[in-house]
C-alpha positions in Angstrom: -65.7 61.7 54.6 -69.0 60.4 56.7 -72.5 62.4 55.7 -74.3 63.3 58.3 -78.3 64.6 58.0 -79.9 66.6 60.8 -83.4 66.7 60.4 -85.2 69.6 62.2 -83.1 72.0 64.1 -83.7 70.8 67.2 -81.0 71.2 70.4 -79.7 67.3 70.6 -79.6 67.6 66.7 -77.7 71.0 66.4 -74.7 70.1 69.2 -74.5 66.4 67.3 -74.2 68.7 64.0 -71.5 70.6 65.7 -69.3 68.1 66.9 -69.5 66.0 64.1 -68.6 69.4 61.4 -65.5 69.8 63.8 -64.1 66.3 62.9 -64.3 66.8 59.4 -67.9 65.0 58.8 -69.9 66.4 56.3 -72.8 67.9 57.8 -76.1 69.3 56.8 -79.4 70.5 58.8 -82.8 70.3 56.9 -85.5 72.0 59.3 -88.9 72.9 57.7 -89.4 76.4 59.1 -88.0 79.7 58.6 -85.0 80.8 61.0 -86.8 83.3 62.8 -89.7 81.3 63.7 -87.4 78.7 65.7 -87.1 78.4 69.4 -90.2 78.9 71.9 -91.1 82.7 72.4 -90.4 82.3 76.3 -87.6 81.2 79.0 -86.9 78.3 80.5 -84.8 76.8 83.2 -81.4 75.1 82.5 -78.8 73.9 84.4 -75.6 76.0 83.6 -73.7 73.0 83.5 -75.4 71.6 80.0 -73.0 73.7 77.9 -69.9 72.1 79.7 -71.5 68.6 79.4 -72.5 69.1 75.7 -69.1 70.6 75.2 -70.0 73.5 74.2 -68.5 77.0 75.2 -71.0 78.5 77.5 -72.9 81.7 76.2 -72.2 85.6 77.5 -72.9 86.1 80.6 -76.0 88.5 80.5 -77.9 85.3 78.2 -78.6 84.1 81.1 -81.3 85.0 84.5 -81.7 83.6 88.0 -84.3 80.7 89.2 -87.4 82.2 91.1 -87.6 80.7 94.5 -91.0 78.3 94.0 -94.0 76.5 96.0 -96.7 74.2 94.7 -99.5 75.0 96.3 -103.0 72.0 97.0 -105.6 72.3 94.6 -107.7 74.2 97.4 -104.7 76.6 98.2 -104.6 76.0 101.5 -100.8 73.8 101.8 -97.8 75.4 100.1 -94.6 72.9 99.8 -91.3 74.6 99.3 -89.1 72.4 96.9 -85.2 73.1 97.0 -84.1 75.4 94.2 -80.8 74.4 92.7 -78.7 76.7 92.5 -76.6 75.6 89.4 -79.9 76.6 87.5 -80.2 79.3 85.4 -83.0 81.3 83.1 -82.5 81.5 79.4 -85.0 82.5 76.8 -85.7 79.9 73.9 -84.7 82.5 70.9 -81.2 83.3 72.3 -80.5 79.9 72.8 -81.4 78.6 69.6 -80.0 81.3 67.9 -77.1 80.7 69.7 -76.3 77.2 68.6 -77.2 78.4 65.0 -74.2 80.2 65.5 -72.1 77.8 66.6 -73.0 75.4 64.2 -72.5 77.7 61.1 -68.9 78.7 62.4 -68.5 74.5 62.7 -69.1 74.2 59.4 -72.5 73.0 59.6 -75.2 73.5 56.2 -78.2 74.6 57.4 -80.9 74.5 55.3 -84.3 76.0 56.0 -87.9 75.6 54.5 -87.1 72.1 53.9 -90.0 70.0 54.6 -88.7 66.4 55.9 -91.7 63.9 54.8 -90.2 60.6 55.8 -86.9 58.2 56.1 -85.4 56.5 53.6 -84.6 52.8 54.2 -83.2 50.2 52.2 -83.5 46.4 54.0 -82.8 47.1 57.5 -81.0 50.5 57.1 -82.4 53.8 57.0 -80.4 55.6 54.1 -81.6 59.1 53.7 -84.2 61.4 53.8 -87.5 62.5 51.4 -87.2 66.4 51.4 -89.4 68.9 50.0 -88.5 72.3 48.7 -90.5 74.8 46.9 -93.2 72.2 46.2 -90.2 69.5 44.8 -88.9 66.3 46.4 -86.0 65.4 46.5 -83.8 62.0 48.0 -81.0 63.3 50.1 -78.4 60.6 51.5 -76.0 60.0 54.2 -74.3 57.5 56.1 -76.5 58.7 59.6 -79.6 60.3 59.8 -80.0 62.1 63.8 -83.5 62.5 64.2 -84.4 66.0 65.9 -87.0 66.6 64.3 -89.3 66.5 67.2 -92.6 64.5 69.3 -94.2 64.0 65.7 -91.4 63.4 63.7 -91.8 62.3 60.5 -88.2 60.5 60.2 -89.6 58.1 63.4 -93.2 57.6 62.1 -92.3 56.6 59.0 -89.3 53.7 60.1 -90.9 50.2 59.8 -92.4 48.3 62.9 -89.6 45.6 62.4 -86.9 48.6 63.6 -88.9 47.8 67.0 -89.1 52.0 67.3 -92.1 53.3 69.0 -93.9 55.7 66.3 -96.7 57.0 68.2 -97.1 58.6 71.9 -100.6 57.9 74.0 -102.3 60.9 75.4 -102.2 60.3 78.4 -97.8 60.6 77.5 -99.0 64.1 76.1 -98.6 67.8 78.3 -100.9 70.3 76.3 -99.7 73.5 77.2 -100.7 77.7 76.7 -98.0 80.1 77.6 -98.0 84.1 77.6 -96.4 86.8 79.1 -98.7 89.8 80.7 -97.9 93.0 81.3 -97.6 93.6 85.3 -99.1 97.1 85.6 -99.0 97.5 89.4 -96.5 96.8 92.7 -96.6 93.3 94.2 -95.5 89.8 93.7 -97.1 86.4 94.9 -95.1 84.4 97.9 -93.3 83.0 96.5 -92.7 84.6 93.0 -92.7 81.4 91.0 -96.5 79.6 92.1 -97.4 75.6 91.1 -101.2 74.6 91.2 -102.7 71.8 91.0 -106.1 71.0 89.0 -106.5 74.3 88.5 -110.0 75.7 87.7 -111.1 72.2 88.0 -109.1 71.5 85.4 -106.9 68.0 85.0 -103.2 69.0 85.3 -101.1 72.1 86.2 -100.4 75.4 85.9 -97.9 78.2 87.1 -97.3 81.9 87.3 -93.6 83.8 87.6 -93.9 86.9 89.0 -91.4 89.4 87.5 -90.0 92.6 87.5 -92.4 93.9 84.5 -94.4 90.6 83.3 -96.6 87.9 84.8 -95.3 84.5 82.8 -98.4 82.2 82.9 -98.6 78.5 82.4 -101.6 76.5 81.7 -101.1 73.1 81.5 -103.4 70.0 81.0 -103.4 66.4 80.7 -105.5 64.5 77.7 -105.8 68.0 75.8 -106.4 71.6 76.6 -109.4 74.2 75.2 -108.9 77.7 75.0 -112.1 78.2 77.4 -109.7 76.3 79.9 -106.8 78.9 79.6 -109.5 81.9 79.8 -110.8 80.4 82.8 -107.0 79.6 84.7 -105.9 83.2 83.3 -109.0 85.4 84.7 -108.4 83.3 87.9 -104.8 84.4 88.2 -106.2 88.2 87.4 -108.6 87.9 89.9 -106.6 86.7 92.3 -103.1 88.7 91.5 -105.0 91.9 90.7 -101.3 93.9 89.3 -101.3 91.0 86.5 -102.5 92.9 83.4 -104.6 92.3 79.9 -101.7 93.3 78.1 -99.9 90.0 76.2 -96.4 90.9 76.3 -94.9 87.7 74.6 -96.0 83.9 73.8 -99.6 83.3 74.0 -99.6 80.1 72.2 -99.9 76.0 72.5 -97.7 73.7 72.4 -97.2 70.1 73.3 -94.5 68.1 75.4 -94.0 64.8 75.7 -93.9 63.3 79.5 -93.3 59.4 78.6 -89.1 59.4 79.6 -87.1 58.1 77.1 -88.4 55.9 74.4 -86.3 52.6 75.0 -85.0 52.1 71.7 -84.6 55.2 69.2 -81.9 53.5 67.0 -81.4 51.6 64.2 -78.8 51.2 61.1 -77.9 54.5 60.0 -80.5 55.7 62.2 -80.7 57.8 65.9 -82.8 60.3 67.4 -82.1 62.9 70.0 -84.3 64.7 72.2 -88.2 64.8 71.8 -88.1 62.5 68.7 -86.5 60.0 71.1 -88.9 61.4 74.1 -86.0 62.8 76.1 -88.2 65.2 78.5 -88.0 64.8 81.9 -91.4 63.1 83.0 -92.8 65.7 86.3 -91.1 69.2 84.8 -91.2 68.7 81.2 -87.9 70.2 80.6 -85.9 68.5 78.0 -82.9 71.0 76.8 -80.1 69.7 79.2 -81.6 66.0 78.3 -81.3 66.6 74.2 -77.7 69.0 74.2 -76.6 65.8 76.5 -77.5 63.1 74.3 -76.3 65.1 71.2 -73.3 65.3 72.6 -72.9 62.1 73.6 -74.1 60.3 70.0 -71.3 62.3 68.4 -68.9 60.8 71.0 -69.7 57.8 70.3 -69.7 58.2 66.2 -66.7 59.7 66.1 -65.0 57.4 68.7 -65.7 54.2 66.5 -64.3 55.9 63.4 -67.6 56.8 61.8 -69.3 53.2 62.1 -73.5 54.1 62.5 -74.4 50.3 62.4 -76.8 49.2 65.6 -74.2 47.7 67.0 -72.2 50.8 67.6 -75.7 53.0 68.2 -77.3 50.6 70.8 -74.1 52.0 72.6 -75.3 55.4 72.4 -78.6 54.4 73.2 -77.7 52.7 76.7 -75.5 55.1 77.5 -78.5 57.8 77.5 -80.6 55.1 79.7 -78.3 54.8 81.9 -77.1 57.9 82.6 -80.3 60.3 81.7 -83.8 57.6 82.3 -81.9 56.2 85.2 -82.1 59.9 87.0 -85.7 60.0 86.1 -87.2 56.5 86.4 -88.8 57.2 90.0 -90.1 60.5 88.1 -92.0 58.6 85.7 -93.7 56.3 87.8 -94.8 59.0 90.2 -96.1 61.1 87.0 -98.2 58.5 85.7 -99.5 58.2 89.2 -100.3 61.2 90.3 -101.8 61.7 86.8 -104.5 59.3 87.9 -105.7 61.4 90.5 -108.9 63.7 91.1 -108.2 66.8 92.9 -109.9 65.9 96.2 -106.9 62.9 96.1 -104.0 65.9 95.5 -105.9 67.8 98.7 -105.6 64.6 101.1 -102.1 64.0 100.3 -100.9 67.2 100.7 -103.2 67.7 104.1 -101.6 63.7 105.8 -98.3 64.6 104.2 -97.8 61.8 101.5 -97.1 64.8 99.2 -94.1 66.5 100.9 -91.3 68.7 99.0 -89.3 65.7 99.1 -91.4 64.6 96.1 -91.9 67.7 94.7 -88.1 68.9 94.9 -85.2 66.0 95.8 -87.4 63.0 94.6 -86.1 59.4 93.3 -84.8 58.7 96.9 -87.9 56.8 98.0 -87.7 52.9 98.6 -90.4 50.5 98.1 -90.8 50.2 101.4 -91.0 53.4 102.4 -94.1 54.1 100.1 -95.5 50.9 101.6 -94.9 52.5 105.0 -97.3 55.8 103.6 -99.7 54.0 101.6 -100.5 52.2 105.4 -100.6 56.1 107.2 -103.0 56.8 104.1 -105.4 54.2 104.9 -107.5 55.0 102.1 -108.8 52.1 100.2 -109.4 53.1 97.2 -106.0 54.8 96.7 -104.1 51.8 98.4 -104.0 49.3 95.0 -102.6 52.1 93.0 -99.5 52.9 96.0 -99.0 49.0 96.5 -98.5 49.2 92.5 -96.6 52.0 92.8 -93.8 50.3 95.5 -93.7 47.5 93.5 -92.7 49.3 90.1 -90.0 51.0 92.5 -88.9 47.6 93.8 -88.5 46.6 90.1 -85.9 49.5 89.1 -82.9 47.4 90.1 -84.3 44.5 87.7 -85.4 46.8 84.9 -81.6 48.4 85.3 -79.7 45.0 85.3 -81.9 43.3 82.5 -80.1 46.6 79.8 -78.6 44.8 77.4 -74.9 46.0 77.0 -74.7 44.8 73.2 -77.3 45.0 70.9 -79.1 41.7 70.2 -82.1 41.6 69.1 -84.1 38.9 71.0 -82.6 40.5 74.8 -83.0 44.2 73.6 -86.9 43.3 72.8 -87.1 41.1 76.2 -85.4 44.5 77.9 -88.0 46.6 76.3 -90.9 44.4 77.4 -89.4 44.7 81.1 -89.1 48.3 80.8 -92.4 49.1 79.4 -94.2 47.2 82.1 -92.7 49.0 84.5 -93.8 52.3 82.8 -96.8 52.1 81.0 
């Protein structure tokens, strides 16, 4: 019988757990927290199709609420864009889902074990062996033939692997979305057009926030780049008061920080004995953040591909895993990141010209990825404004270089191509 460790009870982690209890594996979870504490006190979008791809059952029908039709608006408020809504998307609040795989995990046959602290991997030469754990102030050495990482953006399993793994530890802040989220009471009739708003540079403020008018709540975002001060969300929420006058003082729900990582997948998150799913590996998708469907995916398909090769978790069998989720994931979001990290480089007087000449259209904002090099070539020339043109000739030629960053993937896992891949990869994305 293979052992399997989970650490943290993150998504990717939990559907891995699951699959792999249902084969026999031995599995257990060690998450730091208490169970009630888990899963973000707020909804979020999802496509209905994850539980079907993560091959899972899919939960009752009332878990579930539909998308609010959206528009992002320029930072002066003047130009809305209407994205395309899709459809197959659904509402689902953080508790219930979490809960909810809890659930099925337990009935797999899954330990879970909470108020486990996870300080660190264990490796011995170029393996990672176990886990240090501490309980009720004692540590302990736990074991297992695979440790899944899901234990989050500041992992402890990650940080601690050695820099010869070739692993990145660390994010940059600049790779960092510092967020405040809270749900108000709505005490009067009205809604804003449409219900679900986008703004740029908010309050002056670097980055982007949102409110979802509902039935009886306002759900606020406030969202920054590089960091985020309460003074900030003060100022973004009195704005949206002053401006949407049936938005309350009541906090309903939330009405906390958190951070999310916007770098797209790390390129390599295995190693011997070693894989990580979901944030720990960076799996968020680079312009919305979200990162549920990306994690349930990839936990999914790491168990797959486990189970598949008869419980072998060398690098060999995990770089298989870990192309797959390049492929088929990053590759979906590749044109994402590189218009993320550049339209994270612009002042709010830059957002305002390109949405007044049309650069930013809702074919960015909604369908995006089916721009060519040429094509932004062909704006950067309507632009005609110098100081923004090195940055879109950059731009076209990081597009241009997708086909060669996509080719150069390794399909087995040597050592010398998989760190000449990375270097590619990185320079197209850093």
């Amino acid at each position: 019988m293979k052992n399997i460790l989970i650490a943290g009870a993150g998504h990717g982690g939990l559907v891995a757990a699951i699959h792999f209890a249902k084969q026999g594996y031995s599995v257990k979870l060690y998450e730091k927290r208490v169970r009630a504490e888990l899963g973000y006190d707020w909804h979020d979008a999802v496509p209905r199709r994850l539980f079907d791809g993560a091959g899972l059952p899919e939960p009752p029908e009332g878990t579930f609420l539909p998308p609010e039709r959206m528009a992002y608006f320029s930072t002066a408020k003047k130009i809305k864009l209407y994205p395309d809504v899709d459809p197959t998307f659904a509402m689902i609040d953080r508790k219930v889902l979490i809960e909810y795989l809890f659930t099925l995990a337990e009935e797999s046959g899954v330990e879970l074990l909470f108020e486990r602290e996870i300080l660190s991997a264990v490796c011995e030469g170029d393996r990672v062996t176990g886990l240090r754990v501490r309980c009720a102030g004692e540590t302990e050495t736990v074991f297992a033939d695979l440790v899944v990482d899901a234990a989050g953006m500041d992992s402890p399993v990650r940080r601690s692997l050695p820099a010869r793994f070739g692993i990145e530890k660390e994010l940059k802040n600049s790779d960092i979305f510092y967020g405040w989220r809270g749900y108000f009471e709505k005490t009067g009739e009205g809604a804003s057009d449409p219900p679900y708003i986008v703004y740029f540079f908010h309050c002056g403020k670097p980055g982007m926030d949102w409110m979802i008018t509902g039935e009886e709540f306002m759900d606020v975002l406030v969202g920054g780049f590089g960091g985020l001060t309460q003074e900030q969300v003060d100022a973004s929420v009195n704005d949206f008061k002053k401006e949407y006058p049936y938005m309350g003082d009541k906090l309903l729900r939330g009405g906390y920080f958190a951070r999310i990582p916007l770098r797209g997948h790390a390129p390599v998150f295995v190693a011997n004995g070693y894989a990580a799913v979901g944030d720990s590996a960076f799996m968020t998708e680079p312009l919305s953040g979200s990162g549920i469907g990306l994690s349930m995916g990839s936990g999914r398909r790491l168990a797959d591909t486990v189970i598949a090769s008869d419980g072998d978790t060398s690098v060999g069998v995990l770089w298989q895993y870990n192309r797959d989720c390049i492929r088929k994931d990053a590759e979906r979001y590749y044109f994402d990141l590189i218009l993320k990290n550049f339209l994270s480089s612009l002042c709010a007087a830059d957002i305002d010209f390109f949405f007044e000449k049309h650069i930013m259209t809702a074919k960015e904002m909604g369908e995006r990825g089916k721009y060519s090099a040429k094509e932004i070539l062909e704006k950067a020339n309507v632009l005609r404004k110098p100081k923004l043109m090195p940055s879109l000739v950059s731009v076209a030629g990081k597009v241009a270089s997708l086909g060669g960053v996509k080719a150069a993937l390794p399909e087995e896992y040597d050592p010398q191509k998989v760190r000449a891949w990375v270097a590619k990869y990185n320079k197209t994305f850093r």
